[in-house]
py3Dmol code that shows the C-alpha trace and the ligand (Angstrom):
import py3Dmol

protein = """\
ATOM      1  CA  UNK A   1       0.000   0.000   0.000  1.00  0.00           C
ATOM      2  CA  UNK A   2       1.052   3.604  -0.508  1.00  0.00           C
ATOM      3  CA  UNK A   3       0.181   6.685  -0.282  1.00  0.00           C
ATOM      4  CA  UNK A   4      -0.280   8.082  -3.072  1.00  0.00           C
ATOM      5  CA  UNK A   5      -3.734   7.970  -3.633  1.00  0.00           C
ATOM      6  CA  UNK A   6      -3.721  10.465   0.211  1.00  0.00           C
ATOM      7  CA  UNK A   7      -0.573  12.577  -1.216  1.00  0.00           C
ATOM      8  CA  UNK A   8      -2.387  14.032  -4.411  1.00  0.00           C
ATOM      9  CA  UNK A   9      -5.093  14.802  -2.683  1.00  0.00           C
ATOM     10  CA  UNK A  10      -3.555  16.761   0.003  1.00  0.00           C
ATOM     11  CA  UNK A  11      -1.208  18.161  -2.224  1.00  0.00           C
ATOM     12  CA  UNK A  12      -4.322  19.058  -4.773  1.00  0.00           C
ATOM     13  CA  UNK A  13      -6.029  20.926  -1.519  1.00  0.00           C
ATOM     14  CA  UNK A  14      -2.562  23.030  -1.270  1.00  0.00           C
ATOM     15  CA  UNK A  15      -2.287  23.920  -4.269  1.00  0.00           C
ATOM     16  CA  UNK A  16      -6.106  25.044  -4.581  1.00  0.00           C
ATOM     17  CA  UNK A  17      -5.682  26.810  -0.893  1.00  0.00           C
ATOM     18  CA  UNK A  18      -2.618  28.732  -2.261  1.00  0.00           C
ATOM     19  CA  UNK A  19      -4.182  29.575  -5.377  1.00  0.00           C
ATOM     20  CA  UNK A  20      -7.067  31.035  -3.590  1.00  0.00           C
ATOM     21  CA  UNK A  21      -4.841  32.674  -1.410  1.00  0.00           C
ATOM     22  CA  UNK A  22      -4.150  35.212  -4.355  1.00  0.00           C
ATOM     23  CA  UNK A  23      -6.856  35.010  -6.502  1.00  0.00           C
ATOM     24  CA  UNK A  24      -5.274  32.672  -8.620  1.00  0.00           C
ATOM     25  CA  UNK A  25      -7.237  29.800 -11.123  1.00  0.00           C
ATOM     26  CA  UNK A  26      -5.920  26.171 -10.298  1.00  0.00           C
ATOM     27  CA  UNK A  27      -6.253  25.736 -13.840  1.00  0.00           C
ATOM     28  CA  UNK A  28      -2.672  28.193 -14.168  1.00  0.00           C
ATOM     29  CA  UNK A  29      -1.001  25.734 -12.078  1.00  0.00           C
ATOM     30  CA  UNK A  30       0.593  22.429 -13.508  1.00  0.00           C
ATOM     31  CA  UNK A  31       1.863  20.175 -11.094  1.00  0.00           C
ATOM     32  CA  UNK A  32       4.520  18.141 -12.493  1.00  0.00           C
ATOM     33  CA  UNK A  33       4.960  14.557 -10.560  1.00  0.00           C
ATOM     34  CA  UNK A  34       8.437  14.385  -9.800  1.00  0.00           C
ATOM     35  CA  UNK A  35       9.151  10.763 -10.037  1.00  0.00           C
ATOM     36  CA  UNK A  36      12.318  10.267 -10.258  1.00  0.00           C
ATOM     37  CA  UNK A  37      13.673   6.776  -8.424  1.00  0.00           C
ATOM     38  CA  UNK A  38      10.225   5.524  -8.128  1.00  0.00           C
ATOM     39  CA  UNK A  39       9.079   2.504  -9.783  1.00  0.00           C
ATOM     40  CA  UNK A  40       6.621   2.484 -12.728  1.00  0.00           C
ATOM     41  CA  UNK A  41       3.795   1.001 -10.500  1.00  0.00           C
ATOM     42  CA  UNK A  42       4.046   4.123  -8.576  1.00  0.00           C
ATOM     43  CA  UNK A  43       3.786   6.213 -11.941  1.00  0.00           C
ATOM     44  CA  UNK A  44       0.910   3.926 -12.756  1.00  0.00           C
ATOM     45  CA  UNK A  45      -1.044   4.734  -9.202  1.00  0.00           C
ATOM     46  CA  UNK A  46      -0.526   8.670  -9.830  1.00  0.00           C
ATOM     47  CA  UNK A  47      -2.051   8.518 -13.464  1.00  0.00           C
ATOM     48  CA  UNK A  48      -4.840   6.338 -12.138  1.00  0.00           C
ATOM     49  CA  UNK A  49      -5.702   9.414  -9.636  1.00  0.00           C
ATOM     50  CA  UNK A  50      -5.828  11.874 -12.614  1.00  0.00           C
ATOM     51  CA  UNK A  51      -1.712  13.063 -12.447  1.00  0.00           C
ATOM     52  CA  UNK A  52      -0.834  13.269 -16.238  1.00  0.00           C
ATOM     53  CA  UNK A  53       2.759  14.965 -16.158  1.00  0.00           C
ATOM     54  CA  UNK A  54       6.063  13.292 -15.063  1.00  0.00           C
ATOM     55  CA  UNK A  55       9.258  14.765 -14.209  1.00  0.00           C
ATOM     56  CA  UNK A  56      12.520  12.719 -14.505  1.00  0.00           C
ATOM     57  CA  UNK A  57      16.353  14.172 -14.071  1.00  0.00           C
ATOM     58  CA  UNK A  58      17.835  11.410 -15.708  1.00  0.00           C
ATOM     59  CA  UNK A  59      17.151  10.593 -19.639  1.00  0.00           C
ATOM     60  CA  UNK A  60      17.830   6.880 -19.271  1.00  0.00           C
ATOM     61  CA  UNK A  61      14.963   6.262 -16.546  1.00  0.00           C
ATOM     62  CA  UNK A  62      12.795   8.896 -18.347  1.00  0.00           C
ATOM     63  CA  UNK A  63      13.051   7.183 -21.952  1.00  0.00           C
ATOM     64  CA  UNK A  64      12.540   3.821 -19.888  1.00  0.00           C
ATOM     65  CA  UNK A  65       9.556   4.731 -18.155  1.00  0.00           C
ATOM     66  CA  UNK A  66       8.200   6.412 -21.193  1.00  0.00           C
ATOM     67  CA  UNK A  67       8.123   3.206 -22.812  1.00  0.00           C
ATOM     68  CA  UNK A  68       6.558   1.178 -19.881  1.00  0.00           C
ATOM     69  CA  UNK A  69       4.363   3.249 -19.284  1.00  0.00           C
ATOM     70  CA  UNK A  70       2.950   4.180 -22.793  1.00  0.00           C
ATOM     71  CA  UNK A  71      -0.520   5.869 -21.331  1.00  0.00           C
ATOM     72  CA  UNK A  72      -2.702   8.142 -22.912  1.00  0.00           C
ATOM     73  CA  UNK A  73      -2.222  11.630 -22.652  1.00  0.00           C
ATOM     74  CA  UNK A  74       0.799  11.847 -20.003  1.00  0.00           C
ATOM     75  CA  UNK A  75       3.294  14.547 -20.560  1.00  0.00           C
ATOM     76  CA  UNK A  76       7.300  13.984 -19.853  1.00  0.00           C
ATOM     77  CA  UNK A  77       9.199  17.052 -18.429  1.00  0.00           C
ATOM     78  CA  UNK A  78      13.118  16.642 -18.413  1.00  0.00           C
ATOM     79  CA  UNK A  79      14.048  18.179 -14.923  1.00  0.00           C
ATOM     80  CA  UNK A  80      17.230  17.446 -14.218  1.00  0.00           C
ATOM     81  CA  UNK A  81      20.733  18.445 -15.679  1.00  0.00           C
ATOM     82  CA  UNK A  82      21.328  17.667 -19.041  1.00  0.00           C
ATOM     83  CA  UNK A  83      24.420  16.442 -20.792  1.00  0.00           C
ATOM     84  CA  UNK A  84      25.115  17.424 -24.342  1.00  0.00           C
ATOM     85  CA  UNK A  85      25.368  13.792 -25.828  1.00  0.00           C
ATOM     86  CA  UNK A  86      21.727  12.753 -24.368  1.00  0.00           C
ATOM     87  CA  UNK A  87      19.776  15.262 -25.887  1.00  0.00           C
ATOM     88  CA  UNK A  88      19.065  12.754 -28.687  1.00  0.00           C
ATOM     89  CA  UNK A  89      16.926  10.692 -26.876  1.00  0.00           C
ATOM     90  CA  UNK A  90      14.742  13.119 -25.776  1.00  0.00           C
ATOM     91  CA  UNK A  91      12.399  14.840 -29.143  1.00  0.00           C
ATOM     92  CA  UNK A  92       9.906  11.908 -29.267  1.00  0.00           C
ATOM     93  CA  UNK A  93       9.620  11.708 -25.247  1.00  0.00           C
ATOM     94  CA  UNK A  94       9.867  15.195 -23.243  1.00  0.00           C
ATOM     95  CA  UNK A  95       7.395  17.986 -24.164  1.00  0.00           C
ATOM     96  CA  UNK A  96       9.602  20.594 -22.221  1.00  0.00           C
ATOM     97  CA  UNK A  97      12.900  20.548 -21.238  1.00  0.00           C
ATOM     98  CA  UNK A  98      13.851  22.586 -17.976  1.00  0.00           C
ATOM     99  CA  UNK A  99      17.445  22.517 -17.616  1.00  0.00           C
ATOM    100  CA  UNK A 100      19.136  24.623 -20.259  1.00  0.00           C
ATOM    101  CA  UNK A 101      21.926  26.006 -19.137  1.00  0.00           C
ATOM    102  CA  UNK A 102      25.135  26.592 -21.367  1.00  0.00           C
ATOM    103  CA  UNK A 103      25.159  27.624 -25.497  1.00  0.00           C
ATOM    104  CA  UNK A 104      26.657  23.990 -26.285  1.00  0.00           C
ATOM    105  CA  UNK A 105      23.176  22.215 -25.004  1.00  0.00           C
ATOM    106  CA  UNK A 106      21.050  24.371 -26.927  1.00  0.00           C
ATOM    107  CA  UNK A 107      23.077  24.364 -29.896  1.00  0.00           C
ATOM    108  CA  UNK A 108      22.565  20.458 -29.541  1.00  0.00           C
ATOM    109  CA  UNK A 109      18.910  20.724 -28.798  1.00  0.00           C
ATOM    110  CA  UNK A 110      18.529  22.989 -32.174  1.00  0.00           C
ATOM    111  CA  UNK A 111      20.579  20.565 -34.088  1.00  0.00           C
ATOM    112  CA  UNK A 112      18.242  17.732 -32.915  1.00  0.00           C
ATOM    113  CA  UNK A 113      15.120  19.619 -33.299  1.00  0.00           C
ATOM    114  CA  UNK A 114      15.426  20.670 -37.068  1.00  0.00           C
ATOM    115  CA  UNK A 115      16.366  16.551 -37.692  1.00  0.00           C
ATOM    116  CA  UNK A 116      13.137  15.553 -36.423  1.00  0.00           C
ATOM    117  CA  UNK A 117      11.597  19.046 -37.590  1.00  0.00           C
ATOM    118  CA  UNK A 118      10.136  19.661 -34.290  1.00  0.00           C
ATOM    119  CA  UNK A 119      10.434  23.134 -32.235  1.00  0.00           C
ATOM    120  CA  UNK A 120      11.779  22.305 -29.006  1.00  0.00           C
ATOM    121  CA  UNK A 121      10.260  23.688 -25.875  1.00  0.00           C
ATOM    122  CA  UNK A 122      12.836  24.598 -23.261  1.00  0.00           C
ATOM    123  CA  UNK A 123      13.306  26.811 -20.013  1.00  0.00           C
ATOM    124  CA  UNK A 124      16.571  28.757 -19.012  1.00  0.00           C
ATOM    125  CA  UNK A 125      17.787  27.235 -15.689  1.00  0.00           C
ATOM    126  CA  UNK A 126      19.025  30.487 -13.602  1.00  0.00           C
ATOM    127  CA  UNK A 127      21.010  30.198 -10.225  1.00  0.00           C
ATOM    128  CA  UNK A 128      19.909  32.460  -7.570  1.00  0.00           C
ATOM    129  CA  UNK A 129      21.472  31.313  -4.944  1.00  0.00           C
ATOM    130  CA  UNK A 130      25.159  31.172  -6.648  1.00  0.00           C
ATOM    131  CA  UNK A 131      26.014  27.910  -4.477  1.00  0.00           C
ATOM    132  CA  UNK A 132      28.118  26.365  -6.755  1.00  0.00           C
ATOM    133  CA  UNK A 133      26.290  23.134  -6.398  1.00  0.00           C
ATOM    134  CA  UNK A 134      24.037  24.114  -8.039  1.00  0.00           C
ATOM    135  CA  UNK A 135      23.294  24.245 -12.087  1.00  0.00           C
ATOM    136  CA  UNK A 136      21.946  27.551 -14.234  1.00  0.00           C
ATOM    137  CA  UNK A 137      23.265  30.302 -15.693  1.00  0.00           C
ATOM    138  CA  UNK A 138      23.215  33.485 -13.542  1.00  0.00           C
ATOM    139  CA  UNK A 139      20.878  36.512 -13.807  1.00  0.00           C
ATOM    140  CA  UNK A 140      23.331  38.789 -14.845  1.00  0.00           C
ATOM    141  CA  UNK A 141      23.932  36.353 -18.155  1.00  0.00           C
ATOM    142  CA  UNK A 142      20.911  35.810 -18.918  1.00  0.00           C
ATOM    143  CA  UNK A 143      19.237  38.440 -21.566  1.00  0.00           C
ATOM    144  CA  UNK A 144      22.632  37.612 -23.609  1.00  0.00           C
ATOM    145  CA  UNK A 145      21.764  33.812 -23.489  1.00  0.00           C
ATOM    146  CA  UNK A 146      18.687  34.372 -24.010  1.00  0.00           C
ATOM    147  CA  UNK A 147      19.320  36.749 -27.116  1.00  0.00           C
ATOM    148  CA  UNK A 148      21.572  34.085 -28.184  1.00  0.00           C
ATOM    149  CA  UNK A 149      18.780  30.782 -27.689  1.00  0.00           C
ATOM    150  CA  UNK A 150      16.360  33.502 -29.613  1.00  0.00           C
ATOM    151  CA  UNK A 151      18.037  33.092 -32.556  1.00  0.00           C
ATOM    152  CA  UNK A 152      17.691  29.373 -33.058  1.00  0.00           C
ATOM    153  CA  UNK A 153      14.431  28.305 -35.574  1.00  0.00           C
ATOM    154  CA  UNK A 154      14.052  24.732 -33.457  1.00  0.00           C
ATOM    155  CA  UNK A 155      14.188  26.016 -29.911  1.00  0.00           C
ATOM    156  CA  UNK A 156      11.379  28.023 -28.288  1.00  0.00           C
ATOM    157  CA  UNK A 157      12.503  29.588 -25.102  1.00  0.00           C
ATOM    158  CA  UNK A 158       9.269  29.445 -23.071  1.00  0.00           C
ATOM    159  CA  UNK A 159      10.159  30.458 -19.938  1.00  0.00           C
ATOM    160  CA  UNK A 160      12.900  30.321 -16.515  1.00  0.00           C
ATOM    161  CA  UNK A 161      13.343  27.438 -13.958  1.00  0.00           C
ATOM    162  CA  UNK A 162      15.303  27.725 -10.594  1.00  0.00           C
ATOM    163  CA  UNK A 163      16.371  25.333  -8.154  1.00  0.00           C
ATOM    164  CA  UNK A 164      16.269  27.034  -5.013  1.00  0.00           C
ATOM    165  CA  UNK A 165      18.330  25.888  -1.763  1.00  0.00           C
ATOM    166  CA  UNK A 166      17.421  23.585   0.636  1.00  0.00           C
ATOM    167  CA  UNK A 167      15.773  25.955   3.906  1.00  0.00           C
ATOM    168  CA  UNK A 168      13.696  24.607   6.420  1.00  0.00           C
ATOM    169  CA  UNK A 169      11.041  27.549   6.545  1.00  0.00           C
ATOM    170  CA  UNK A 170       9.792  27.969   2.827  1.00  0.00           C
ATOM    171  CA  UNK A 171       9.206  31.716   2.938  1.00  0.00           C
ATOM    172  CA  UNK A 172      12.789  31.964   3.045  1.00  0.00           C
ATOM    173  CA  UNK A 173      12.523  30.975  -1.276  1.00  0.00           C
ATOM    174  CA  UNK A 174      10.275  33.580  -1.753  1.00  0.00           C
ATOM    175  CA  UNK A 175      12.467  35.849  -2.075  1.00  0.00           C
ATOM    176  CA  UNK A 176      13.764  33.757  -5.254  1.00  0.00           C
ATOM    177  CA  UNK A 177      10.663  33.253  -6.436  1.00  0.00           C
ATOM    178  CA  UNK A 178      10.044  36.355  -6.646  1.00  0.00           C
ATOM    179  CA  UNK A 179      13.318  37.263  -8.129  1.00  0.00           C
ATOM    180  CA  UNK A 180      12.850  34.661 -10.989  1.00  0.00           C
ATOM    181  CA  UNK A 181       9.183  36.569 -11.747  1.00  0.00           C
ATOM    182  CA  UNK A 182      10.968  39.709 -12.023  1.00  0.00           C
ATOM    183  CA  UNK A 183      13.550  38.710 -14.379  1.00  0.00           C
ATOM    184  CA  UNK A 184      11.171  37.125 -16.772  1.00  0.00           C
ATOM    185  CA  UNK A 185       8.734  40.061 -16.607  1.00  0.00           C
ATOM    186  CA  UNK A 186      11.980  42.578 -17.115  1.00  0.00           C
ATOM    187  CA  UNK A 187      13.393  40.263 -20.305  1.00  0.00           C
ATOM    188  CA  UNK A 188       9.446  40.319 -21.291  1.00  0.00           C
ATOM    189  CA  UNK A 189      10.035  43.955 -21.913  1.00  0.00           C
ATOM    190  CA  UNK A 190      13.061  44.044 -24.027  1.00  0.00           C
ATOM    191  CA  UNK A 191      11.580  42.860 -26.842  1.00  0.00           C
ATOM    192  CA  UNK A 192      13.973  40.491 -28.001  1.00  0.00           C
ATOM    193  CA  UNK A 193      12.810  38.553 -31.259  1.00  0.00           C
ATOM    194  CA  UNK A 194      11.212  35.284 -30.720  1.00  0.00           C
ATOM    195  CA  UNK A 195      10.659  35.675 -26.488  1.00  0.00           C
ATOM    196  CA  UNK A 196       7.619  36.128 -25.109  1.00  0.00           C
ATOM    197  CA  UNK A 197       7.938  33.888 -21.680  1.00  0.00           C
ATOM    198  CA  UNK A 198       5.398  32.730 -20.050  1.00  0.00           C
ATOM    199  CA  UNK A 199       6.112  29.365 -17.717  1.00  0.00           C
ATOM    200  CA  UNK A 200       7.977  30.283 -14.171  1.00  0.00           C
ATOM    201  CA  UNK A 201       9.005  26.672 -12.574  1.00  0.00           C
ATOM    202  CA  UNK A 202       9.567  26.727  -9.219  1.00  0.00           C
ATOM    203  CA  UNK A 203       8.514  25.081  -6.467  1.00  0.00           C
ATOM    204  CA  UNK A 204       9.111  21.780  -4.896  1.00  0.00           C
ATOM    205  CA  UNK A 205       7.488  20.053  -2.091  1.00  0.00           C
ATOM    206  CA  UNK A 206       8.889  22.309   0.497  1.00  0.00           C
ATOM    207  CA  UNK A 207       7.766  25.497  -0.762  1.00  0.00           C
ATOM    208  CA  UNK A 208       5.304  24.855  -3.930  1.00  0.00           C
ATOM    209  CA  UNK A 209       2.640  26.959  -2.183  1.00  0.00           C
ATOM    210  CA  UNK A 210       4.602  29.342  -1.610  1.00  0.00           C
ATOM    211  CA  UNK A 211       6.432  28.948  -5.370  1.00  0.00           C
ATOM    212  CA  UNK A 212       2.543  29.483  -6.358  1.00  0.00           C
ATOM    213  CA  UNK A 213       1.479  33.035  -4.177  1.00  0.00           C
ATOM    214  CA  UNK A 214       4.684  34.327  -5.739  1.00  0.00           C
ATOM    215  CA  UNK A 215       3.317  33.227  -9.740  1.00  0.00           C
ATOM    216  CA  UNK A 216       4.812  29.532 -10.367  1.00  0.00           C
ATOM    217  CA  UNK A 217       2.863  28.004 -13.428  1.00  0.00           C
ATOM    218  CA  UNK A 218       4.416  25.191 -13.214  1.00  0.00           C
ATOM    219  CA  UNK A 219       5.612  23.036  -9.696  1.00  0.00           C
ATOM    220  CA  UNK A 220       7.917  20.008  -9.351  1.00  0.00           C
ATOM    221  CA  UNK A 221       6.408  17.598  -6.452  1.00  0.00           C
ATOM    222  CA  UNK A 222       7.825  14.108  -5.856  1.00  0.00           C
ATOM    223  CA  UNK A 223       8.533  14.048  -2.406  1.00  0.00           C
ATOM    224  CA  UNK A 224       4.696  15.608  -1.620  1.00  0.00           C
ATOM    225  CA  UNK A 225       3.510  12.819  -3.747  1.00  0.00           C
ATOM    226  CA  UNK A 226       5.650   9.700  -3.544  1.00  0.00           C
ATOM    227  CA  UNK A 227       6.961   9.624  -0.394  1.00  0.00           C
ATOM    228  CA  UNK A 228      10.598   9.953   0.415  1.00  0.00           C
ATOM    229  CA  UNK A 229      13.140   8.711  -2.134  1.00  0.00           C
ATOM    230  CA  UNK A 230      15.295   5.913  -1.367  1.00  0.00           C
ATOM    231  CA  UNK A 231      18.654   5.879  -3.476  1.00  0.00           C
ATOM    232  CA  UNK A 232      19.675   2.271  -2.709  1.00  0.00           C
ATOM    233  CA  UNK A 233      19.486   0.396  -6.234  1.00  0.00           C
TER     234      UNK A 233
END
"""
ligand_1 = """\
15
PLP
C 13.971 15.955 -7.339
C 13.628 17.261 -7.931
C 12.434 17.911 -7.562
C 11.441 17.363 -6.559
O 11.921 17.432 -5.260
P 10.988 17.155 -3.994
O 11.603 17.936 -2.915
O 11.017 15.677 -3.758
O 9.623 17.619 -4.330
C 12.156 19.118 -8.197
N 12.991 19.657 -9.101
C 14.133 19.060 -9.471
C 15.004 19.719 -10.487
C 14.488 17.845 -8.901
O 15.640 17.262 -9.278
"""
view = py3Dmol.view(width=600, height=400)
view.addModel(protein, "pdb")
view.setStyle({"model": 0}, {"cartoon": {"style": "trace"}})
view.addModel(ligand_1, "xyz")
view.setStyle({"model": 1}, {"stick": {}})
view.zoomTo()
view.show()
């Protein structure tokens, strides 16, 4: 038995509670099912309670699971960092790609796109907290990388991710939240060919209701949902 079945629905009353909070529509709000380590039963038990978008970080497991668990309708996010050389795996599989961080993975992604003549969907993975743990390019590079991703035909730069530090007390990420809002609203404004941003990912089980008050469209759960995650093979 898990819990599953429990952990959407509380997390679905959070997310409504925090939408309410400021006058938000749940409906602006996709939660993304982190699932990363979990079995495909697990997967199975979330789509069965009406969850229709994974997360994975690593491309192996997510083109695995994408092909045991060939459902209707799901959606496959690529959260996680994302080298160069596996980018090829991922056009038929992930619908948005949330990790772009350096010229030399985009330039891949654009090569790959135009060879299956798809437009890639992809976010700009920003650092806010500068630990150097921690992928994403920093603010201050950003409208050049962005300028830079705008000019590629098979790439469509729809909007920032972060990956906030690890605090105890989530209103201590709103601050980044907020941040990350600003930035997209002030590279909005420039007018740079080809952007118009509109997805803000942040948010993880610690803090998505916060993430949310401050304007996250999209939030990565898999703790909230799956329970902890054991990395024993
Ligand atoms: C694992 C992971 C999450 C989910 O983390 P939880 O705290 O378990 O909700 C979100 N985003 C990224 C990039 C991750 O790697």
């Amino acid at each position: 038995m898990t819990r599953i079945k429990e952990n959407i629905r509380d997390v679905e009353e959070k997310i409504q509670a925090a939408c309410d909070r400021v006058g938000r529509k749940r409906e602006e709000v996709t939660l993304i099912a982190v699932s990363k380590t979990m079995p495909v039963e697990y997967l199975r038990e979330a789509y069965l309670h009406g969850l229709r978008v994974f997360g994975e970080n690593k491309v192996q497991e997510l083109v695995r699971k994408y092909e045991e668990l060939k459902s209707d309708g799901i959606e496959w996010h690529m959260i996680g960092h994302l080298q160069v050389n596996k980018v090829k795996y991922l056009p038929e599989i992930a619908s948005l790609i949330h990790s772009v961080d350096s010229l030399k993975l985009a330039e891949e992604i654009q090569r790959i796109g135009e060879k299956y003549s798809k437009i890639m969907d992809i976010l700009v993975q920003i650092n806010l907290s500068l630990e150097d743990s921690k992928f994403g390019i920093t603010k201050d590079e950003a409208e050049d990388f962005i300028k830079r991703l705008s000019a590629y035909p098979n790439l469509k730069v729809r909007g920032l991710m972060t990956v906030p530090p690890f605090v105890e007390e989530p209103e201590d990420n709103r601050q980044y939240f907020r941040e990350l809002r600003k930035i997209m609203v002030d590279l909005n404004a420039k007018n740079i060919d080809n952007i118009d941003m509109n997805i803000l990912s942040i948010g993880m089980t610690g803090d998505y209701e916060v993430a949310i008050e401050e304007g996250a469209t999209h939030i990565r759960v898999g703790t909230g949902i799956f329970g902890e995650r054991s990395y024993l093979p």
